[in-house]
C-alpha positions in Angstrom: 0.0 0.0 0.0 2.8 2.5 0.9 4.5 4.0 -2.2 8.1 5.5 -1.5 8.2 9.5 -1.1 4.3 9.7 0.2 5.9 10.9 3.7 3.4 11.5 6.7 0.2 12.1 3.7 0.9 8.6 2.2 0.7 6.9 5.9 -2.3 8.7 6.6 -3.6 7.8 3.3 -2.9 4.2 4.5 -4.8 4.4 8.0 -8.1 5.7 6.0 -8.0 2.6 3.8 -7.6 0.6 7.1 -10.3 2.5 8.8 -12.8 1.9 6.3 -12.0 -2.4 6.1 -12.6 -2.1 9.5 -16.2 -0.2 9.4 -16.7 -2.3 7.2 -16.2 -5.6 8.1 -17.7 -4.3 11.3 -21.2 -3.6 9.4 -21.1 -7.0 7.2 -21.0 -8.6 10.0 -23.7 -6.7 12.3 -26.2 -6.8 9.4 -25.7 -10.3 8.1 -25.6 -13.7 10.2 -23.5 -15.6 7.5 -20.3 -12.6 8.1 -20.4 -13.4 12.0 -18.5 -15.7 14.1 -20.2 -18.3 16.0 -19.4 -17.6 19.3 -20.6 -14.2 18.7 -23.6 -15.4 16.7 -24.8 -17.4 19.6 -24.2 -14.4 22.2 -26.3 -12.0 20.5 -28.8 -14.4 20.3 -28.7 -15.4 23.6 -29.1 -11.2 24.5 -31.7 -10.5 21.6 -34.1 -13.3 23.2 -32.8 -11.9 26.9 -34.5 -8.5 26.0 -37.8 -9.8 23.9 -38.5 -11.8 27.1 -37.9 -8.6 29.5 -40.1 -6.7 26.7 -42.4 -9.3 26.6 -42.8 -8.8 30.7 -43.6 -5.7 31.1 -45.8 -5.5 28.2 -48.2 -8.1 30.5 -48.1 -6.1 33.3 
């Protein structure tokens, strides 16, 4: 990625293209099930379910 001469402009030029695989790795994974891990698949679930049933509660009372 680093080209010679770019100085201090070229490595932040190189962070910004970092940054962005990041957000978006980030987003793949929190919008679809197939780009997360398993262990955190089955966490979120776990939590999701965790706060319908708390939702669910109240909403009898």
């Amino acid at each position: 990625m680093k080209r010679p001469g770019d100085g201090e402009l070229g490595e932040l030029r190189e962070l910004r293209e970092l940054r962005e695989l990041i957000i978006f790795g980030y987003l793949a994974r929190k919008s679809h099930p197939k780009f997360r891990s398993p262990d955190t698949e089955d966490t979120e679930d776990t939590e999701d379910m965790e706060i319908l049933t708390k939702q669910q509660t109240t909403n009898d009372k």
